[in-house]
N, C-alpha and C positions, 0 to 999 in steps of 0.2 A: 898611139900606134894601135892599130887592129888586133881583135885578140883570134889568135887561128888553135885550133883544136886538133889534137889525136886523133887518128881512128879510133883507138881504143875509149878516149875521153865522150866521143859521138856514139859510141855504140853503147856504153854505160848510161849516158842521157835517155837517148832511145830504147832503152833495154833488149840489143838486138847483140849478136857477137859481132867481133870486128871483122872476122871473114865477112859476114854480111855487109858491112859499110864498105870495106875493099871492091867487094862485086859493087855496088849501085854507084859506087867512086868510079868503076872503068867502064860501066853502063851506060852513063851519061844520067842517072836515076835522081842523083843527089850532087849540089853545086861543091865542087874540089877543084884542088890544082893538086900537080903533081911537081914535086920539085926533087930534080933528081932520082931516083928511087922510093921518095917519101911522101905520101898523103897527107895534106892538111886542110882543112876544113876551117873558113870565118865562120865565125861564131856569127856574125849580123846576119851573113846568109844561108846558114842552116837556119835560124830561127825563121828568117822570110819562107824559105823554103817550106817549113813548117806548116806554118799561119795558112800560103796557100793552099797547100792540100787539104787543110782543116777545112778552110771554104770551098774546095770543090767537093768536100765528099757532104756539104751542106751544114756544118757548124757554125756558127756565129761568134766572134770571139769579143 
């Protein structure tokens, strides 16, 4: 089974607050699903998500 993440647990990773993961969650900014009233976040596609920003702002991983 897929492992899906907290706002809270994504924003700890990220070092960001979870208000901020909420905004880019309803922005379309960062890949989520909303279930119900609740934010969850895969973990495989935060990391993808990651990776490619890393390569468009030119890092090599």
């Amino acid at each position: 089974m897929p492992e899906y993440l907290t706002a809270k647990q994504v924003a700890k990773n990220l070092q960001v607050k979870p208000l901020t993961i909420y905004q880019w969650a309803r922005d379309g900014k960062i890949p989520a699903i909303k279930i119900g009233r609740v934010w969850r976040f895969h973990k495989g596609a935060i990391d993808k998500f990651l990776e490619e920003q890393l390569r468009e702002k030119g890092y090599e991983l």
